[in-house]
C-alpha positions, 0 to 999 in steps of 0.5 A: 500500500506504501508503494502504491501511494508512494507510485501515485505521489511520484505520477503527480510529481511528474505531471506537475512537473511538466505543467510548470517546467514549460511555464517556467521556462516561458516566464524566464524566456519572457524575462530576458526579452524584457531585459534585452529590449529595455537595454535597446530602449536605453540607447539615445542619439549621441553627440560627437566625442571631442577632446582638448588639450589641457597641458604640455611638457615639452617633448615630454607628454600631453594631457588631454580632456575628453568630452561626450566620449561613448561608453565602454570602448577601446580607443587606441591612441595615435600621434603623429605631424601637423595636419594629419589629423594624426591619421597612422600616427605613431600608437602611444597608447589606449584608452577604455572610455568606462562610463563615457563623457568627460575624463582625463588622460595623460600619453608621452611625446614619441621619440619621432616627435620630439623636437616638432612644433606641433603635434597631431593627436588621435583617438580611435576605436577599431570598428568598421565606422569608427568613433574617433577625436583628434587635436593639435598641440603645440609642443610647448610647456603651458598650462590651459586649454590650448583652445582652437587650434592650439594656441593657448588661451584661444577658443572659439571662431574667427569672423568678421563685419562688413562697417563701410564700403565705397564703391569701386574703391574699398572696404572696411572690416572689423574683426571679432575674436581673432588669434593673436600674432597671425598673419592673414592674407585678405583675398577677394572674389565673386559672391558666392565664392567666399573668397577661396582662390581669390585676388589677394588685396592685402595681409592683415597683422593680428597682433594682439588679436581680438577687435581689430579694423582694417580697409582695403582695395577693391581690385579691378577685375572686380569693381562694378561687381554687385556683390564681392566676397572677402576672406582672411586667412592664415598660411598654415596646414590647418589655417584659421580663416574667416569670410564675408561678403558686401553690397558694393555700394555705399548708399544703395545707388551710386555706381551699381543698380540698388538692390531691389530689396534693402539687404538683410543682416550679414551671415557670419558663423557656421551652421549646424544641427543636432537630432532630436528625435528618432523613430527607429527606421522610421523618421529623424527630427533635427533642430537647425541653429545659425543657418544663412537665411534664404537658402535650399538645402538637399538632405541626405543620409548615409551609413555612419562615418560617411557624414552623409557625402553621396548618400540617399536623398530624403528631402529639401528644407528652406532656410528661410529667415535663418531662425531655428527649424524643426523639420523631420525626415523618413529614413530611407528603407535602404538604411533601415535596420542600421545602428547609425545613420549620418544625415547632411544638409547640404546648399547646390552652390559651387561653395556650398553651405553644408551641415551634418551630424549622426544619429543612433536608430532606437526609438529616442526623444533627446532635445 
């Protein structure tokens, strides 16, 4: 009678057994789902890892500081000559990024570098469409940020204002924000050009940089121009440069037909945008800042690390008054299933104006 409860209890178990195992393994199952995909919702647009200097010792080390770094990647420290970029420069380290953002790091000078006025330096992860940053330093002891290209204590962009022009004759700029004691060549072309490759008119001393007002000669290949384009730009490898343009004329009649609309605000700057929503394989949103007003811009997208050069067009926007916009675009199906998609905006000028950025493809409100 022992055996038989005994037989009967063991039959039970079993049948209780196989009604639980299943549902148990379908509530674990279900579990690491919900664990994987809470992981994938985790992911967000990203912004684009930077660094800067922060000190030198001469023919020694660099200190750098990082900035929206990824997290949990190996990037392999390379330096190398001015103007590289330091592009299969010489490895002098590696850098696991832990929790990402912002952190310090310090890498000696190479024994081929030393001795160089400048030095390029680059940090790069392995993959396919690598994340990557990179600066110059000069091969100095300093304290500080180094700056825009490496001259410490500076940061920021160069430009310039137009304040008077006589027609036919001259024009008369005031800097902002200029590098001090660098030489810039002032050049002069067709509107629409920024000056690049154009008639050089003078050379401007920046001396101790910052504010400074300067005329020069309209030449005569370009006189009774409508508009001109002017760029001042200095000789090195990675030059700092700024450019404008003007209404040649100087009270709206004079020796050129007045414009048929009073002239808006001079663009200065450069434009960009940052991605503030993301419907994976379905839509971006982007938020666009400084751009010049009155312009068409082609936008593109791309494989990442492409910075959307060449890639399918999904759109056209009009800058219109150059305020801030909004617009929103469909991933093409083509790109559908990428983790990182590069998006461009782009004007048809033979000088164009052109912004890009990147974008994680996850479901992601991040403005």
């Amino acid at each position: 009678m022992t055996s038989q409860v005994s037989s009967v209890s063991d039959k039970a178990s079993g049948r209780l057994g196989s009604l639980i195992r299943p549902r148990y393994l379908l509530l674990v199952l279900l579990l690491v789902a919900v664990a994987v995909f809470a992981g994938v919702n985790q992911v967000r647009s990203s912004t684009i890892p930077t660094i800067s200097i922060t000190s030198v010792v001469t023919d020694t080390s660099v200190t750098i500081q990082t900035y929206n770094f990824p997290a949990n990647q190996n990037f392999t420290v390379t330096m190398g000559a001015f103007g590289t970029k330091g592009v299969g420069g010489i490895v002098v380290g590696t850098l696991n990024s832990g929790v990402g953002g912002s952190f310090s790091a310090t890498y000696n000078v190479p024994a081929q570098l030393k001795g160089s006025r400048q030095i390029a330096i680059r940090l790069q992860t392995a993959h396919t469409y690598p994340y990557y940053a990179y600066n110059w330093f000069w091969n100095s002891t300093t304290t500080g940020d180094p700056g825009t290209g490496g001259i410490p204590g500076y940061t920021g962009i160069p430009t310039f204002s137009i304040t008077t022009v006589d027609v036919d004759k001259t024009v008369t700029i005031k800097t902002d924000n200029f590098p001090a004691n660098q030489t810039f060549t002032v050049r002069m072309g067709p509107f629409g050009s920024r000056g690049v490759n154009g008639i050089v008119v003078g050379t401007l001393q920046s001396g101790v940089g910052g504010a400074l007002t300067a005329t020069f000669n309209i030449p005569a290949q370009l006189q009774k121009s409508y508009q001109i384009a002017i760029r001042a730009e200095t000789a090195h490898a990675n030059p700092f440069f700024a450019y404008n343009w003007f209404y040649n004329n100087t009270t709206g009649t004079g020796g050129n037909p007045p414009p048929t609309v009073p002239p808006g605000p001079i663009y200065t700057g450069i434009p960009t945008f940052t991605v503030c929503s993301v419907v994976q394989n379905g839509s971006v949103t982007i938020k666009t800042a400084n751009f010049p007003p009155n312009q068409t811009f082609t936008v593109t997208m791309g494989a990442f690390g492409t910075q959307g050069i060449g890639g399918v067009v999904v759109g056209t926007i009009n800058s219109g008054t150059g305020e801030a916009l909004s617009p929103t675009f469909g991933i093409p199906p083509a790109l559908a299933g990428y983790s990182r998609i590069a998006i461009r905006l782009q004007t048809g000028q033979a000088y164009p104006f052109f912004a890009y950025n990147w974008f994680w493809n996850n479901t992601a409100t991040v403005c």
